[in-house]
C-alpha positions in Angstrom: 0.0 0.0 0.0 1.3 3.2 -0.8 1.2 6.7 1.1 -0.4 9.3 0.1 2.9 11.3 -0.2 4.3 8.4 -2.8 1.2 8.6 -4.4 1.2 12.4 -5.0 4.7 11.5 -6.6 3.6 9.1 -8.6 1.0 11.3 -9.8 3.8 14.1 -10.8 5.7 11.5 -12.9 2.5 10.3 -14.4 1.5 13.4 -15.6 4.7 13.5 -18.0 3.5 10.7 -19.5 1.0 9.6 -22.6 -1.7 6.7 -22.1 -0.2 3.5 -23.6 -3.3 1.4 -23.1 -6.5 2.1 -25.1 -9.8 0.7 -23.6 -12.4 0.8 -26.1 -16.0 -1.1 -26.4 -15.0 -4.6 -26.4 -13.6 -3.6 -22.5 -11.0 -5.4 -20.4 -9.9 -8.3 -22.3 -7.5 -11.3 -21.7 -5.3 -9.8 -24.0 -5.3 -5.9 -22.9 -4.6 -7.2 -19.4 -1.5 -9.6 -20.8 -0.4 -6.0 -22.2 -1.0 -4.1 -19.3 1.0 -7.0 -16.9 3.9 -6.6 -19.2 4.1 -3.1 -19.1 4.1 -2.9 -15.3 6.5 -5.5 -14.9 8.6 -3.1 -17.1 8.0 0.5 -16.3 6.0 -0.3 -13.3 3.8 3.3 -13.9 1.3 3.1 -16.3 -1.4 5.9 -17.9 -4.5 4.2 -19.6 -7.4 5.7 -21.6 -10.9 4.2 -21.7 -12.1 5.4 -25.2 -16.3 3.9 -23.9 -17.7 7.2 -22.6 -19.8 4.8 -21.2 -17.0 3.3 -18.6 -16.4 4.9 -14.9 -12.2 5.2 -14.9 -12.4 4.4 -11.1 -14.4 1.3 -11.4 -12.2 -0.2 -14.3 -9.3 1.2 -12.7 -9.6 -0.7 -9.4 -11.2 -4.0 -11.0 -7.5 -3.5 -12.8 -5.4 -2.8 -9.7 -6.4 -6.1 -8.4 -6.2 -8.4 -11.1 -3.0 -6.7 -11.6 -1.7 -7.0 -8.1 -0.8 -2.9 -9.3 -2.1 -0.1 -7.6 -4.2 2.6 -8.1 -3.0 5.9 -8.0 -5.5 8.7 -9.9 -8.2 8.4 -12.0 -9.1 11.6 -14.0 -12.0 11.9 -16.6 -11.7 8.4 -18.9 -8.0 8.5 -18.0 -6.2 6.5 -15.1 -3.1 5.5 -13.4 -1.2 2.7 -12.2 1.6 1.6 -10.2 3.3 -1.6 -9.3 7.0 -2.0 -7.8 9.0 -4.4 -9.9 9.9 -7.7 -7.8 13.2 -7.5 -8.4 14.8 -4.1 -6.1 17.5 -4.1 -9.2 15.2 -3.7 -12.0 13.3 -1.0 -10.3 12.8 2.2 -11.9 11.1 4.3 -9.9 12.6 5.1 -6.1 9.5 6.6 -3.8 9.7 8.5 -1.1 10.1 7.2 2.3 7.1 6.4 4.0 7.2 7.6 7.4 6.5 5.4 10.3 3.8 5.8 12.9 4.3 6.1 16.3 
């Protein structure tokens, strides 16, 4: 689970970025979420577009997050975002900031 201050950075990078994922009528399928999975496990921040005016971002979105094991980090109009940490700490791209323990 990310922080809220990890997730406003991850929003900052996101915004650089273009959607890579197009969602259009035919909705999630087997093949856009193969897609999405590699992405992730590549650039582990994603930006997708849902091109069905008829789709709610945030629902997609989090049915995504956790058949994704990713998680969410904005939804905006028929655009989202997603995160997931690569596995391996030497193939990680993105460092987030410290989350600061409770006390």
């Amino acid at each position: 689970m990310i922080t809220g201050k990890q997730r406003s950075y991850l929003k900052s990078l996101a915004h650089k970025i273009e959607p890579v994922v197009m969602i259009g009528r035919q909705g999630v399928t087997d093949a856009i979420i193969k897609g999405m999975d590699d992405y992730l496990t590549a650039h582990e921040l994603m930006k997708v577009k849902l091109s069905d005016k008829e789709m709610d971002a945030q629902e997609v979105c989090s049915m995504l997050a956790v058949k994704l094991d990713a998680e969410f980090v904005q939804a905006i109009g028929h655009k989202f975002v997603l995160y997931r940490m690569a596995a391996n700490p030497e193939k990680r791209k993105i460092v987030l900031p410290e989350a600061k323990a409770r006390g």
